[in-house]
N, C-alpha and C positions, 0 to 999 in steps of 0.2 A: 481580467484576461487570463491572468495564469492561474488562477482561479477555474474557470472554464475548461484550459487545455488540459488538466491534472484530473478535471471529472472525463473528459472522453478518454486519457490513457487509461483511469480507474476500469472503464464498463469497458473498453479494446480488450485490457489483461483480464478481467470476471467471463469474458465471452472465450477469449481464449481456451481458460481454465474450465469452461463446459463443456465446450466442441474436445478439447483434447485432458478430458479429464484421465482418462485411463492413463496417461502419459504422467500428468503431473501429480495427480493426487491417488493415483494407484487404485482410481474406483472405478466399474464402467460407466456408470452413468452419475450425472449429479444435479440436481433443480436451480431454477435460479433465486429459487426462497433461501433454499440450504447455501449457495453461494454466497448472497449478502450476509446471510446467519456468522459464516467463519471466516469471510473476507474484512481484513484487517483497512479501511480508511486509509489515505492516503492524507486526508485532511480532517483532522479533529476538531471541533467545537465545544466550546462548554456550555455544562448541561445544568439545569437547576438541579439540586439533590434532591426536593422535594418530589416536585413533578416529573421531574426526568427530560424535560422540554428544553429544546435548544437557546440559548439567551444569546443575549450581547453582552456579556458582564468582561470577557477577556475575549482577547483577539485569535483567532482559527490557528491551531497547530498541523505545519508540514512535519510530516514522519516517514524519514528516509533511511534505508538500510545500507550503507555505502558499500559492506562487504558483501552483501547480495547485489550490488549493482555490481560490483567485481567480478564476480561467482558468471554473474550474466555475458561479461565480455568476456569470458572462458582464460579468464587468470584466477587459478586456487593461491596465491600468494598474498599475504596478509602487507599493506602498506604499511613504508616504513615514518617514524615520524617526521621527516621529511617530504615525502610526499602528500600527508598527510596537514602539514603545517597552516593551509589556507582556513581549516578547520574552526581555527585560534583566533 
């Protein structure tokens, strides 16, 4: 299930970033090939090294940027350890 919700925010923020690409990536226009090309996953998988092919060998990686989530609620202030302690 959260699995699920974190694929529809992924494609909500990729759609965002073509409709208002001039805005966020400073381009006029951008494809939605070239999107997935430089869009960073939200959820990682491991891959064989061989083939490159997704496996089961290890369990799927969340990759969160908590000071770009900060950035997003319109605070430039870096948390302090403190705030930060849930981390731990």
């Amino acid at each position: 299930m959260l699995y699920d919700k974190l694929t529809v925010l992924q494609d909500h923020v990729k759609s965002l970033m073509i409709k208002d690409c001039q805005k966020y990536m400073k381009k006029p226009k951008i494809s939605k090939d070239t999107m997935n090309e430089i869009f960073t996953p939200l959820i990682k998988f491991s891959k064989d090294k061989t083939t490159g092919k997704i496996n089961d060998k290890y369990n799927p990686n969340l990759l969160l940027n908590f000071l770009d989530i900060l950035r997003i609620r319109g605070s430039n202030e870096v948390p302090n350890s403190q705030e930060l302690r849930f981390l731990t």
